[in-house]
KOLMARKE-662841 format. One record per residue: residue in three letters; x, y, z of N, C-alpha, C, O in turn; residue number from 0. Coordinates in steps of 0.001 Angstrom, whole numbers. Each point is the difference from the previous one (the first is absolute). Layout:
! residues N
   aa     n.xx     n.yy     n.zz    ca.xx    ca.yy    ca.zz     c.xx     c.yy     c.zz     o.xx     o.yy     o.zz    i
  Ala        X        Y        Z        X        Y        Z        X        Y        Z        X        Y        Z  NUM
...
! end
This chain:
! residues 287
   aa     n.xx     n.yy     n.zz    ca.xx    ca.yy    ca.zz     c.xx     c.yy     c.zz     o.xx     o.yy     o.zz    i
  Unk     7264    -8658     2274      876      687      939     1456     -313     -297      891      817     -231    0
  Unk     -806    -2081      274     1277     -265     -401      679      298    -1747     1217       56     -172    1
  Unk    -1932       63     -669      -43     1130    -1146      852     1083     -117     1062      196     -591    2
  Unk    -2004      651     1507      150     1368       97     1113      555      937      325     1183      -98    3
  Unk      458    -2277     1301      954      137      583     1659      166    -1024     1044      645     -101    4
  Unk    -2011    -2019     -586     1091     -312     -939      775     1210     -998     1147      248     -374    5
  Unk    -2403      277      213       21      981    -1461      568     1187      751     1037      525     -406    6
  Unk    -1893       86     1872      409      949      466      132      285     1447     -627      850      632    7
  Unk     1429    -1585     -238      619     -279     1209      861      418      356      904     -402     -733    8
  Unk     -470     1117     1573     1574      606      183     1454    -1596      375      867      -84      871    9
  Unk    -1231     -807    -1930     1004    -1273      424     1292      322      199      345      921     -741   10
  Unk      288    -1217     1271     1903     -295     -214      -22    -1301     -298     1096     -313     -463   11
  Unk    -1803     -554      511      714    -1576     -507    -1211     -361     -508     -982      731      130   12
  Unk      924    -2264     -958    -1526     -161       79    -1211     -523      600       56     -235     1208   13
  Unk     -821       75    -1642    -1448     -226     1312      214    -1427      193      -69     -795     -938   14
  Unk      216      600     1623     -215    -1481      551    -1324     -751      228     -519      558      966   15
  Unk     -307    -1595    -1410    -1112      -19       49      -85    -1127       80      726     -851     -514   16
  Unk    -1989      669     1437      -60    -1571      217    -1664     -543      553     -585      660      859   17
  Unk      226    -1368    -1204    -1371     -934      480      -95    -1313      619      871     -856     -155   18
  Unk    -2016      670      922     -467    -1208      522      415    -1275    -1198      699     -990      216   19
  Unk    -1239     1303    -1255      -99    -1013    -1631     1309      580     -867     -147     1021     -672   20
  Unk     1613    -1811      724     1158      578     -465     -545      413    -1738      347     1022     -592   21
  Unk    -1292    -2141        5     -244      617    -1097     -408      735     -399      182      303    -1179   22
  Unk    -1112      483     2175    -1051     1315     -555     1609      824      256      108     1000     -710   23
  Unk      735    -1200     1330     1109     1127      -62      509      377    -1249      112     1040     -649   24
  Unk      245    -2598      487      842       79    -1676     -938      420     -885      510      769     -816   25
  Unk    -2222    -1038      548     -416      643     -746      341     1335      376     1020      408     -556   26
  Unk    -1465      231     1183     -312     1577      613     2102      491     -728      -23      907     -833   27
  Unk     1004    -1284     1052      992      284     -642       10      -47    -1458      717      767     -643   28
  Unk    -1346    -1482      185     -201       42    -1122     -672     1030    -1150      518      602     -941   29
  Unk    -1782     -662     1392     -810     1267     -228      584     1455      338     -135     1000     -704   30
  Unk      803    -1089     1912      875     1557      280      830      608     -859      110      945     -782   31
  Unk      783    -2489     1554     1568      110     -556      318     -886     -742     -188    -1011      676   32
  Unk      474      774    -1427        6    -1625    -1448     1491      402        7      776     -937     -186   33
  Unk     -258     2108      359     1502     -169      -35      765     -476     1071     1130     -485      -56   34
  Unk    -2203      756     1536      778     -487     1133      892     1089      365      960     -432      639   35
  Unk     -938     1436     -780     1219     1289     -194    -1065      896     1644      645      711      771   36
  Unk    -1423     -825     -650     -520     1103      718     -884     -265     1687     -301      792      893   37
  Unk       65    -2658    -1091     -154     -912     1160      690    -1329      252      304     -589    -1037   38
  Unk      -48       99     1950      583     -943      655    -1083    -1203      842     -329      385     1122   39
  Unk      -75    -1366    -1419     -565    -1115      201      548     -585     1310     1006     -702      104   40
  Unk    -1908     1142      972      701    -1136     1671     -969    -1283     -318    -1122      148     -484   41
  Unk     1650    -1347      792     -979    -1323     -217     -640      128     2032     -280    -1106      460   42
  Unk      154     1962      250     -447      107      807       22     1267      800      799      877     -331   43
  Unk    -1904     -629     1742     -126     1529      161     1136     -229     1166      250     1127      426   44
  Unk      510    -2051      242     1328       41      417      970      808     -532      515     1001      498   45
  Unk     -223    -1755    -2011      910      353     -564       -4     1630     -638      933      795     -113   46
  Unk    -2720     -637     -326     -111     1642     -213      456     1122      752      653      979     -362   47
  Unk    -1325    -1445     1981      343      994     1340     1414      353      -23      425     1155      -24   48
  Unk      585    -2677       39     1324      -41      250      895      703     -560     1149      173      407   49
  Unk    -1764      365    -1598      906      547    -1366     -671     1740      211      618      935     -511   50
  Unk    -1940     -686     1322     -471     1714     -574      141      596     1086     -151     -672     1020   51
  Unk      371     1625     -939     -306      873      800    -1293      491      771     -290      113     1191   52
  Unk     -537      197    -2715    -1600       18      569     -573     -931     -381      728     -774     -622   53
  Unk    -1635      508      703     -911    -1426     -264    -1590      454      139     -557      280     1061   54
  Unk       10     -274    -2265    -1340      382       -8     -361    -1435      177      787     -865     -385   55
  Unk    -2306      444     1126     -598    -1326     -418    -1324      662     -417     -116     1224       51   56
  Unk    -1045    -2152     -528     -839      286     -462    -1143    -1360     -303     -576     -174    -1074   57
  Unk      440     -658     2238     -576    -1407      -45    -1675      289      229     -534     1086      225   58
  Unk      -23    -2252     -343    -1646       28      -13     -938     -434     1089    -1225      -36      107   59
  Unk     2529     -372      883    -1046     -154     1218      689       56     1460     1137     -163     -443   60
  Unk     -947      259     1740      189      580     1152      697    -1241       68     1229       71        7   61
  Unk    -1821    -1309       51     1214    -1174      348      800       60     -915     1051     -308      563   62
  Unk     -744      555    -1931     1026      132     -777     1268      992      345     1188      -96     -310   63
  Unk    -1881     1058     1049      684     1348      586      729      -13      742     1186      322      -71   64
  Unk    -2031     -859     1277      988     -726      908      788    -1098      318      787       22      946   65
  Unk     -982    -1206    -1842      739    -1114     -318     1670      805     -353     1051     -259      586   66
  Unk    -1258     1274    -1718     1223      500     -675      516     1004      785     1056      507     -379   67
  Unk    -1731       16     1709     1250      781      596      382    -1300     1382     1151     -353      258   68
  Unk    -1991       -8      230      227    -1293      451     1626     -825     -593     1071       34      607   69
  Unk    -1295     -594    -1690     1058     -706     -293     1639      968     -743     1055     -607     -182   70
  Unk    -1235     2229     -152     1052      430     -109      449      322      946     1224      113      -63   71
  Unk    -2012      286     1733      776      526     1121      532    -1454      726      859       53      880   72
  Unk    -1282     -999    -1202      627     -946      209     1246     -743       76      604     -585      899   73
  Unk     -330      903    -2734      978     -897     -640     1101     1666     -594      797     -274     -897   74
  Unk     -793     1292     1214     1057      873     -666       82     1291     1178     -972      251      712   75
  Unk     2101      418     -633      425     1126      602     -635      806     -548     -182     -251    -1192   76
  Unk     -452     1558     1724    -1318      800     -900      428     1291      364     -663      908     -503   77
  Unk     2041     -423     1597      171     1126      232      329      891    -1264      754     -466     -854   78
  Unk    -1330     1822      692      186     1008     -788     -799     -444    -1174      372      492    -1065   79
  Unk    -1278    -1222     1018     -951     -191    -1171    -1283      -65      327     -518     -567      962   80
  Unk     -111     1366    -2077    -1577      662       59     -974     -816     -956     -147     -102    -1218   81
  Unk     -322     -317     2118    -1584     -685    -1050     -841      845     -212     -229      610     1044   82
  Unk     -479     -181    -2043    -1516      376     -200     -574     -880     -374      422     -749     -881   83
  Unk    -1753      603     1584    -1204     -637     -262     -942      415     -746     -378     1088      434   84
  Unk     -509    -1569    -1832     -599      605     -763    -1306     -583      227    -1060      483     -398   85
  Unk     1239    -1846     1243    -1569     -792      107    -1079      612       14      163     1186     -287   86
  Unk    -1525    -1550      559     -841      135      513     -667     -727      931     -985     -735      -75   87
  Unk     1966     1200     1312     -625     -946      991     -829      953     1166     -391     1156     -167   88
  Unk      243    -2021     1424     -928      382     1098      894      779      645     1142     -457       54   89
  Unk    -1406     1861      622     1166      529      776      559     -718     1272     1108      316      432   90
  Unk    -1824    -1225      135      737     -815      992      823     -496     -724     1008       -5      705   91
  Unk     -641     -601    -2048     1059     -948     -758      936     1454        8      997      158      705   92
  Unk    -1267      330    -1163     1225     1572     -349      793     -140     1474     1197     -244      150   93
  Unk    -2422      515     1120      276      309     1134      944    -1371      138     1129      131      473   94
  Unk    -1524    -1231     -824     1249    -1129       67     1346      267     -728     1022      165      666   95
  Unk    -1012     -135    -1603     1025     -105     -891      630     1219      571     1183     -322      113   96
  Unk    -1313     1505      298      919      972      517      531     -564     1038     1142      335      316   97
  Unk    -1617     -996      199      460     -261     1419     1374    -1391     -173     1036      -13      665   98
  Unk    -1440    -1060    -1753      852     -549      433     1158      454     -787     1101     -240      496   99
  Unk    -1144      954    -1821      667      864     -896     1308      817      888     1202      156     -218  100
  Unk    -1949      168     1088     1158     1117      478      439     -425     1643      291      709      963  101
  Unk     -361    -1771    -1081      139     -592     1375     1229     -777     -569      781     -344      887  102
  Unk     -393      -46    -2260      765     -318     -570     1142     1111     -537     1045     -364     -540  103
  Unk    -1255     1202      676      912     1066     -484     -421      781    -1474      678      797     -649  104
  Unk    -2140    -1361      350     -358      961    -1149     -622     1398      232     -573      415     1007  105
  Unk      886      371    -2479    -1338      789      236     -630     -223     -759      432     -676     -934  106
  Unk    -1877     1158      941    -1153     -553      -38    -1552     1730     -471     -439      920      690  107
  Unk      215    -1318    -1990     -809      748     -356    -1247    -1197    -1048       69    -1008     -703  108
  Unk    -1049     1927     1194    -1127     -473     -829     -461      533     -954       15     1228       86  109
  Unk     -508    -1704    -1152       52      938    -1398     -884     -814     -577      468     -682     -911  110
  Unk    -1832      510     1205    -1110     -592     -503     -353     1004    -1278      372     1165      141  111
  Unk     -951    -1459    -1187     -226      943    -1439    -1484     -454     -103     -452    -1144       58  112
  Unk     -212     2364     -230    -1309      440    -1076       80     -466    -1405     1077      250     -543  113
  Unk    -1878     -809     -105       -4      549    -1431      186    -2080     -652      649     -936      468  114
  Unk    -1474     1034    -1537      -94    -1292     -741     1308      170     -925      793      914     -224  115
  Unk    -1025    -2776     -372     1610     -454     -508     -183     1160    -1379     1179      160     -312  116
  Unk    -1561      240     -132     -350      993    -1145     1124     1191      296      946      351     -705  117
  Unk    -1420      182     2097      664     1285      589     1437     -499      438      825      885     -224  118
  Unk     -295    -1960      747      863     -257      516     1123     -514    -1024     1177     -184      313  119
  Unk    -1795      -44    -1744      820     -100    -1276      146     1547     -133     1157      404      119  120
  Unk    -1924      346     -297      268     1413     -615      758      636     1390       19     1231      -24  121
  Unk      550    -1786     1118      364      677      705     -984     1276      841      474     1055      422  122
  Unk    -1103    -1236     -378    -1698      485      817     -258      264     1012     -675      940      419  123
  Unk     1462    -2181      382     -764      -98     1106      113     1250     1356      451     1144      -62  124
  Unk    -1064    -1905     1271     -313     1060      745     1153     -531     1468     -393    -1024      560  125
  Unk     1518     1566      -60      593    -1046      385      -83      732     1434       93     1219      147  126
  Unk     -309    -2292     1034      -87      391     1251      891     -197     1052       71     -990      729  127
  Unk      523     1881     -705     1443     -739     1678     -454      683      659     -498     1123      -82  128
  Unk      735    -2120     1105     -126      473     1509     1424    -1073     1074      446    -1135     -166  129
  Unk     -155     2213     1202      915     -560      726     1306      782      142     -254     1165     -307  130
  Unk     1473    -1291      621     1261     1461      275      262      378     -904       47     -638    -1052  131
  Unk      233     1942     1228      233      916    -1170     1183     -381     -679       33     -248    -1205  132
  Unk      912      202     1948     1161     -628     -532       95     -647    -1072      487      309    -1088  133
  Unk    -1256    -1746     1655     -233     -875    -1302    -1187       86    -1461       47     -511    -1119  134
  Unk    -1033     1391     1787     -629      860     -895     1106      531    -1301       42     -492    -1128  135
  Unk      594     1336     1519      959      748     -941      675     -403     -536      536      609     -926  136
  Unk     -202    -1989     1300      880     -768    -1052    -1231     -837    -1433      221     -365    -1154  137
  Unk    -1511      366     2054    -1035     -893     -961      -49      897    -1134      344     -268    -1151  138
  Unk     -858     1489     1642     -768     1133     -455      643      -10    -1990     -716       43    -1001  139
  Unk     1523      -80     1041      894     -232    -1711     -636    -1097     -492     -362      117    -1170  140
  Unk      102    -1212     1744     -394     -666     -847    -1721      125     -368     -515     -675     -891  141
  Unk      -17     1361     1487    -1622      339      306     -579     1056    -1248     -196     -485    -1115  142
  Unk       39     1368     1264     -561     1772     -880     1066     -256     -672     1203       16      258  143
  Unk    -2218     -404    -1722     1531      694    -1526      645    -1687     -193      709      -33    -1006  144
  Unk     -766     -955     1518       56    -1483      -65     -996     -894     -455     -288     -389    -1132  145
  Unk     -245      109     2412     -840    -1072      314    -1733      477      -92    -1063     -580     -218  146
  Unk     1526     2029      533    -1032      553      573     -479     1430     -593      612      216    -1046  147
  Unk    -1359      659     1322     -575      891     -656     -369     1043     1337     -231     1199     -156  148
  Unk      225    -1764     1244     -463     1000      958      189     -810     1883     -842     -785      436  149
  Unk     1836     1133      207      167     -499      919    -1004      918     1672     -287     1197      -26  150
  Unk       88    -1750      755     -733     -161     1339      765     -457     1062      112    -1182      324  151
  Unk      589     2451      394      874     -736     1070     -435      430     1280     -640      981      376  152
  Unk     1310    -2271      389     -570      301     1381     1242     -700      860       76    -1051      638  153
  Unk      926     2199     -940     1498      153      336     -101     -113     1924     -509      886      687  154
  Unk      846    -1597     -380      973     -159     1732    -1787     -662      488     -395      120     1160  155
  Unk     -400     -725    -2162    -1147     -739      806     -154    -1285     -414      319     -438    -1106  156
  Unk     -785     -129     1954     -149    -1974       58     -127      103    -1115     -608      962     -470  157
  Unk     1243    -2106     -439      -52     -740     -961    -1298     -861     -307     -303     -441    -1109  158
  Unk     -304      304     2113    -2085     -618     -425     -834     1374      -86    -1230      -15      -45  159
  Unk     1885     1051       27    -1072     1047     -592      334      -62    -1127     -366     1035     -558  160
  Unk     1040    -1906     -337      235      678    -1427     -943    -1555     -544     -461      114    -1136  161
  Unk      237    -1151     1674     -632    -1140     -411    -1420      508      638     -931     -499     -633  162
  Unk      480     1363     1724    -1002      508      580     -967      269    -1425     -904     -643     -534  163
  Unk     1548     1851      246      -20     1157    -1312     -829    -1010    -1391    -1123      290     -414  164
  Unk     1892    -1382      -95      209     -722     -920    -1196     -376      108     -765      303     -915  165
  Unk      168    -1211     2274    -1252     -761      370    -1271      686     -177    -1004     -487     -519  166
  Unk     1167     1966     1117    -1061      599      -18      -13      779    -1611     -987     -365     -639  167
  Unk     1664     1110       67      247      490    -1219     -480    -1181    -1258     -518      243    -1090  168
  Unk      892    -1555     1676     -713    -1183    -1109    -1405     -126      229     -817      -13     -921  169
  Unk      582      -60     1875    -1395      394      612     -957     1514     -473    -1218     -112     -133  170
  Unk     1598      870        8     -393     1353    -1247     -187     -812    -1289    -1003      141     -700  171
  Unk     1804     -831      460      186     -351    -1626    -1476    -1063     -305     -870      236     -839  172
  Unk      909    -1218     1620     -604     -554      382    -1867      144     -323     -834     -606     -673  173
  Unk      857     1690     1535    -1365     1124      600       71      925    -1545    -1183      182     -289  174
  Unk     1992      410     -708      389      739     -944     -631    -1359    -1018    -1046      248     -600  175
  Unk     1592    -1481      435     -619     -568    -1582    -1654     -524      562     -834       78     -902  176
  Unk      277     -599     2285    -1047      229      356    -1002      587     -330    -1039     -576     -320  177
  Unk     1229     2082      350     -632      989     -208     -131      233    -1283     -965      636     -424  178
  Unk     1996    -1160     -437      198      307    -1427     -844    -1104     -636      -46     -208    -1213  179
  Unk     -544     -404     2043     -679    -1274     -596    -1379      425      260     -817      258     -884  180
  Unk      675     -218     1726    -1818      379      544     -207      952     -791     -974     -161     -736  181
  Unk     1796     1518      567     -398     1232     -597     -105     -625    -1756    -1162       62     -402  182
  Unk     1890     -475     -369       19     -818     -970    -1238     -967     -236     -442      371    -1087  183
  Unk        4     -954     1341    -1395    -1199      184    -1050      832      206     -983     -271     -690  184
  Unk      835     1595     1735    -1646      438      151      535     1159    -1223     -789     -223     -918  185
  Unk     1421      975      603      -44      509    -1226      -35     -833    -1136     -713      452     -896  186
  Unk     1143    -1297      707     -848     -792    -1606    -1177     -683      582     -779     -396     -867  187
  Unk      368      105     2276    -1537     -563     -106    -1104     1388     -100    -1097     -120     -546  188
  Unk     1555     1389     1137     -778     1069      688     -119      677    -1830     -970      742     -154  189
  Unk     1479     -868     -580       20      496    -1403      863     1265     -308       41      403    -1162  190
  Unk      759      344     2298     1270      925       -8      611     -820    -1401     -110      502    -1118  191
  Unk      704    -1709     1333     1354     -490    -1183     1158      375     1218     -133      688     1012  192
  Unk     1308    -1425    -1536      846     -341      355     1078      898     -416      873      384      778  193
  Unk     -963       53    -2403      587      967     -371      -50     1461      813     1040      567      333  194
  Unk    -2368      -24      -53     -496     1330      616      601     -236     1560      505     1003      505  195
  Unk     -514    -2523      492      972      238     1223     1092      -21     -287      597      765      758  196
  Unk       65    -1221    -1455     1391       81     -583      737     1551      -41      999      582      422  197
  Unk    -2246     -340    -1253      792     1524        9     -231     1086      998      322     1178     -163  198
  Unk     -787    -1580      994       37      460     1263      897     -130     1020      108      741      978  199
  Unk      589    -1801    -1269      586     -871      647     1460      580     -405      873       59      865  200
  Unk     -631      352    -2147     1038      631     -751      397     1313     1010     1120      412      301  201
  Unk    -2500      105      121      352     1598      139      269     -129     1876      932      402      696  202
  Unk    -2234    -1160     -339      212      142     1519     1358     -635      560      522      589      947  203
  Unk       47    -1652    -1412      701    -1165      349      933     -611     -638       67    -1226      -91  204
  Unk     1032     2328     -593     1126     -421    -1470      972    -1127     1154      -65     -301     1192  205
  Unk      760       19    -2128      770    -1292      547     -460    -1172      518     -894     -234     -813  206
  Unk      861     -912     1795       -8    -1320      377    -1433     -349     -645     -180     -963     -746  207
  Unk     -842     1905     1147    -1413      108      237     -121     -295    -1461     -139    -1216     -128  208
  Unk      134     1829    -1021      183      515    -1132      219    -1341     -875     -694     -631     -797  209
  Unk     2340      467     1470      509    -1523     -712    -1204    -1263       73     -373     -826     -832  210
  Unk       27     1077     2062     -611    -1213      348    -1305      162     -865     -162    -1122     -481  211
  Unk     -792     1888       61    -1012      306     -186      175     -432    -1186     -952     -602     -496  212
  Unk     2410      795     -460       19     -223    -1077       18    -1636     -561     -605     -565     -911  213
  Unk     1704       64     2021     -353    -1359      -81    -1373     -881       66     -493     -839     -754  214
  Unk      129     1373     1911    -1837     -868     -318     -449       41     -786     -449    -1066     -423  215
  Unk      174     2587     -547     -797      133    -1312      344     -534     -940     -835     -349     -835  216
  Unk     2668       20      596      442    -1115     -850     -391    -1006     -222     -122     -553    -1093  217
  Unk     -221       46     2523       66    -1264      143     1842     -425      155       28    -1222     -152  218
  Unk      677     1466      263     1388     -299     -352      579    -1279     1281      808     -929      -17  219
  Unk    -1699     1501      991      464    -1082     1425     -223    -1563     -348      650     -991      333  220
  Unk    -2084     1171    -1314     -131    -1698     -330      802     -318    -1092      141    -1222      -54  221
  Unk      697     2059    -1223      639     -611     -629     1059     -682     -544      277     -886     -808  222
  Unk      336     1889     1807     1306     -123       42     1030    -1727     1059      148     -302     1184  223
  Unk      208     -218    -2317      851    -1501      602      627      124     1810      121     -732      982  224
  Unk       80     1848    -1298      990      667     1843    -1066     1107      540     -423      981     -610  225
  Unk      173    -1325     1651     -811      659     1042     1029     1727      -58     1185     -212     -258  226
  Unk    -1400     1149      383      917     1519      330      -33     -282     1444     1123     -137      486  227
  Unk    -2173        8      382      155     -258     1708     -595    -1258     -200     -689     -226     -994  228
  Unk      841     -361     1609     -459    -1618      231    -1078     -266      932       60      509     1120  229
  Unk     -961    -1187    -1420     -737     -175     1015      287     -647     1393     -776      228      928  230
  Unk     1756     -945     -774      658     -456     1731      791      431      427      456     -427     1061  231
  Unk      236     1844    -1934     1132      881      668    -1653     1070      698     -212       94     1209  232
  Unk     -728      573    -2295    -1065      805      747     -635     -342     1231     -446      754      865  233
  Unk      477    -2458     -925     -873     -922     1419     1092      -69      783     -430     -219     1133  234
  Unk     1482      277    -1108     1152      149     1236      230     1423      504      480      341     1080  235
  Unk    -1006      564    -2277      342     1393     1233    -1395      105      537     -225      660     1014  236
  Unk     -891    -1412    -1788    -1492      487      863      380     -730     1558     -567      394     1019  237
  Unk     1317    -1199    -1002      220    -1263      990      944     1253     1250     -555      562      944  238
  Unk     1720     -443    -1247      467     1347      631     -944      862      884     -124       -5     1225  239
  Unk     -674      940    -2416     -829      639      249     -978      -80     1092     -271      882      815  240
  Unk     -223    -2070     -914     -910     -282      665      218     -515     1772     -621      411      980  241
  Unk     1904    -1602    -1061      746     -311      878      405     1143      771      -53     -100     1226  242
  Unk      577     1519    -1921      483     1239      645    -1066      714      755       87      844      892  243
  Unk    -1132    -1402    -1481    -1292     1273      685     -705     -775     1342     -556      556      947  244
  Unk      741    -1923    -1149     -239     -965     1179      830      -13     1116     -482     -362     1073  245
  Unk     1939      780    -1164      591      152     1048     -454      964      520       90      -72     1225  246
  Unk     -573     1015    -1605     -484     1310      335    -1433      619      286     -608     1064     -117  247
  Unk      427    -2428      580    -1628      179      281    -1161      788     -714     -931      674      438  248
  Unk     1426    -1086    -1954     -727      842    -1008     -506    -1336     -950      224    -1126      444  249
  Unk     -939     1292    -1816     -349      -60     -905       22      471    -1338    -1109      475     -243  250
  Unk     1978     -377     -880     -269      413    -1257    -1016     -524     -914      345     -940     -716  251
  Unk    -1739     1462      603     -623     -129     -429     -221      -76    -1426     -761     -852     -457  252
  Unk     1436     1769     -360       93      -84    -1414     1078     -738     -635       55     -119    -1224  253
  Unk      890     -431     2096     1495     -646      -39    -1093    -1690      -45       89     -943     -787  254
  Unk     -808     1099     1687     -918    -1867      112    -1148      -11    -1054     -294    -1133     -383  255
  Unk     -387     2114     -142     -359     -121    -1344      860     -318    -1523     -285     -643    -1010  256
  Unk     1274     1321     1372      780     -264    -1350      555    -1116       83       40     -754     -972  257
  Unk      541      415     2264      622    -1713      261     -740    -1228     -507      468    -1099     -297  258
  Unk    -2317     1725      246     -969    -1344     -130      231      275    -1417      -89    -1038     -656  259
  Unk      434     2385     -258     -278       33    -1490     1036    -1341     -572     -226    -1053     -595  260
  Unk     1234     1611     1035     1576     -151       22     -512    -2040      201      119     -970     -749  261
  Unk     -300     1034     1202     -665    -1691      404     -191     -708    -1239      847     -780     -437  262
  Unk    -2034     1053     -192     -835      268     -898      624     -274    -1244     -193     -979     -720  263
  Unk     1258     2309      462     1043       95    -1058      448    -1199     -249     -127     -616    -1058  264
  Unk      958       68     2575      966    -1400      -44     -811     -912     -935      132     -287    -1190  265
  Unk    -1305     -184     2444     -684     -868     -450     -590     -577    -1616     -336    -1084     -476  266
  Unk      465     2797     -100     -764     -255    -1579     1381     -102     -931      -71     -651    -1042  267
  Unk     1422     1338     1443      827     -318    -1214     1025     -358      663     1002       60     -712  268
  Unk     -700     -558     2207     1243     -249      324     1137      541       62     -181     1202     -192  269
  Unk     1364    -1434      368     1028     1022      309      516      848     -629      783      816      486  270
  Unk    -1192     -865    -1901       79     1370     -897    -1223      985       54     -193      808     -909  271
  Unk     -715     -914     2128     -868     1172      140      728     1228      -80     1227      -96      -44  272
  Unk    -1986     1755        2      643      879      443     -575      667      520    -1093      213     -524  273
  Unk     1421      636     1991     -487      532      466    -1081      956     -185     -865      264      836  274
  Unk      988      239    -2009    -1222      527    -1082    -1281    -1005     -193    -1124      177     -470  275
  Unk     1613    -1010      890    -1034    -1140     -344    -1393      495     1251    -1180     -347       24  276
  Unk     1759     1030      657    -1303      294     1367    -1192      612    -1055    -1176     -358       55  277
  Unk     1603     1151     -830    -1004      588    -1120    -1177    -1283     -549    -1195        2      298  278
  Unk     1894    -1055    -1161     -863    -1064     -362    -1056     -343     1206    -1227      -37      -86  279
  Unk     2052     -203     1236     -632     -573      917    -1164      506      353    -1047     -645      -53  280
  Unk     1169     2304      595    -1436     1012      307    -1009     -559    -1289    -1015     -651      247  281
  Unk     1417      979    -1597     -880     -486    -1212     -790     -854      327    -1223       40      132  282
  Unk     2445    -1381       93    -1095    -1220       -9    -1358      260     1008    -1186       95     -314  283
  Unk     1991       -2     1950    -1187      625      710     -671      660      426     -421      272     1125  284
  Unk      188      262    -2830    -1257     1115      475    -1043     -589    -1538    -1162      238     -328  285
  Unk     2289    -1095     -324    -1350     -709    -1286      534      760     -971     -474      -27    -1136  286
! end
């Protein structure tokens, strides 16, 4: 994301960028920008906020989320500056962070994204705001033709329908490599082949479905040194998922099958599983 801002961003100055770990920054400048000509290094997200105008974050867990609007509405004047949020968090955290966001004088949009680190290098992704239009329209440039490939808005509505969206939509994905696994395993046990659902799979189901189908038959999920989705980023949105359907006096049923695959995965290769890995898993148990 930060890439593709870089490369094609509507900037006037340069990106300012900054992390929890000051060194993954300086790497990440490095790899970008080795000239330093096109980003600017804050040794903290104080000093980032203090200096931008907008301020995307993009952290890995709800106390991280709120720790960091927590301690910038704290310690800096925030009138006339807009955060977007890219997390993936619970919409009560969204429903937080708007609240204390603009109780401070921000505005405040949510912009949770679709799409693996693959898509989000090629600029891919699927990007979701929700919350005032206003501040919508200022995001919207950096979204479709940026970051992104196809935006989903839900202009002048709560900001936890756009983390709503994210929970349940990961939850499809979820229920999508599932299915791609079972259907995969009784076609090479049932004597179809894997090749003959495949190409079925080509015609009924081009794109995500497709990709994914291709990866299992590779094998590519077990070989590769770097997970493409990780197996405890997949067990934190099943965690979402599931948490979301419990407030709601429901059950996701195919979301708690894939969570036990997803289990499974961890357990046999550890944190470089990949979510593809649910495929191995059906294998193993069925023999």
């Amino acid at each position: 994301m930060v890439k593709n801002l870089i490369q094609k961003g509507p900037l006037g100055s340069p990106l300012i960028i900054s992390n929890r770990n000051l060194q993954r920054t300086h790497d990440l400048q490095a790899t970008l920008d080795p000239e330093k000509e096109k980003t600017v290094v804050a040794p903290n997200i104080l000093d980032a906020v203090k200096a931008a105008d907008i301020t995307f974050t993009c952290l890995g867990n709800n106390g991280a989320m709120k720790e960091t609007a927590k301690t910038v509405t704290e310690a800096l004047n925030l009138n006339s500056k807009l955060f977007v949020d890219c997390s993936t968090v619970p919409p009560d955290t969204t429903k937080h962070l708007a609240d204390v966001l603009t109780k401070a004088g921000v505005e405040f949009v949510a912009c949770p994204v679709f799409g693996a680190p693959t898509m989000a290098d090629a600029g891919q992704l699927v990007c979701v705001l929700a919350g005032p239009e206003d501040s919508i329209r200022k995001v919207r440039p950096y979204c479709k033709g940026v970051m992104g490939k196809a935006n989903v808005e839900f202009g002048d509505q709560p900001c936890s329908k756009a983390t709503l969206l994210k929970i349940i939509g990961n939850a499809f994905i979820l229920n999508m490599i599932e299915s791609l696994a079972e259907g995969h395993t009784i076609a090479e046990k049932s004597g179809l082949g894997n090749d003959n659902l495949h190409q079925f799979i080509e015609i009924m189901f081009p794109g995500p479905y497709t990709a994914y189908s291709g990866r299992m038959m590779s094998g590519l999920y077990h070989k590769r040194d770097e997970p493409l989705f990780a197996v405890d980023l997949a067990r934190k949105d099943a965690k979402h998922a599931k948490g979301l359907a419990k407030a709601n006096g429901m059950s996701l049923k195919d979301v708690e099958i894939a969570d036990g695959h997803l289990s499974q995965v961890r357990e046999h290769t550890g944190k470089k599983g990949d979510i593809a890995g649910i495929y191995g898993a059906v294998r193993k148990a069925s023999g």
